[in-house]
N, C-alpha and C positions, 0 to 999 in steps of 0.2 A: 504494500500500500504506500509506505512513505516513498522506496525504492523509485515506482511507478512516478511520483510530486515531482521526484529529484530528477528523474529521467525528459520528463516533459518539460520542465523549468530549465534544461538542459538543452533540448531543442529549442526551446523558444529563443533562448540567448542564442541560439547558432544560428538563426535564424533571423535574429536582428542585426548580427554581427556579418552575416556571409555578405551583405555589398564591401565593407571595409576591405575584407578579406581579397574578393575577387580587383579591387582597387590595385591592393598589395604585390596580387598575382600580375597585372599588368603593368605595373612599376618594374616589377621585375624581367621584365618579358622587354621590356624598352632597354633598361642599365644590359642585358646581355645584350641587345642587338649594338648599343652605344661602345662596349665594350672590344666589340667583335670591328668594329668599323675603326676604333683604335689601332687595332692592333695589325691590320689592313694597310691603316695611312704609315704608321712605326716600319711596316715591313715594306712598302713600297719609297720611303726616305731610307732604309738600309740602317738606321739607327738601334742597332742592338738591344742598347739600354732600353730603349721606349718599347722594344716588343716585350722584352724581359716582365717589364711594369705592367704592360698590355694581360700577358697571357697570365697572370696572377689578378688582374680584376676580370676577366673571365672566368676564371675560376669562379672567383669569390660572388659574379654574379648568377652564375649555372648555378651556384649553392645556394644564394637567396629564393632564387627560382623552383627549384626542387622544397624549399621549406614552406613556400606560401604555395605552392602545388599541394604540399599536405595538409595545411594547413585549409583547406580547402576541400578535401576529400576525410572530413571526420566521419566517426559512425553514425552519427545523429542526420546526417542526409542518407543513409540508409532506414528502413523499416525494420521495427525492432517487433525480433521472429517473440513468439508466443510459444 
């Protein structure tokens, strides 16, 4: 019974929160492609140092990318089996 309160008050907050969410997911989905076009201009000036820097904010943005990806696929957007 409380389980059930806790489970639905759960959804609801995921459910108020999922625009922020899907915001985040596209933030992130811009910083990789910004990332990516870095690391492009770095390697077409031949400047080592700047792909170096480049291919570590790629990284780091494939990672934000994959966290707000999850962050996005919680269980409460699935149907909770019975």
């Amino acid at each position: 019974m409380f389980g059930d309160a806790l489970y639905l008050a759960h959804v609801a907050f995921q459910a108020v929160t999922r625009p922020f969410r899907e915001r985040r997911a596209i933030a992130a989905l811009q910083a990789v492609s910004d990332a990516k076009d870095a690391y492009r201009a770095a390697k077409v000036r031949g400047d080592t140092r700047a792909q170096a820097a480049a291919e570590v904010a790629v990284f780091r943005a494939r990672t934000a990318q994959l966290r707000a990806e999850l962050a996005l696929n919680t269980f409460a957007s699935h149907p909770r089996e019975r």
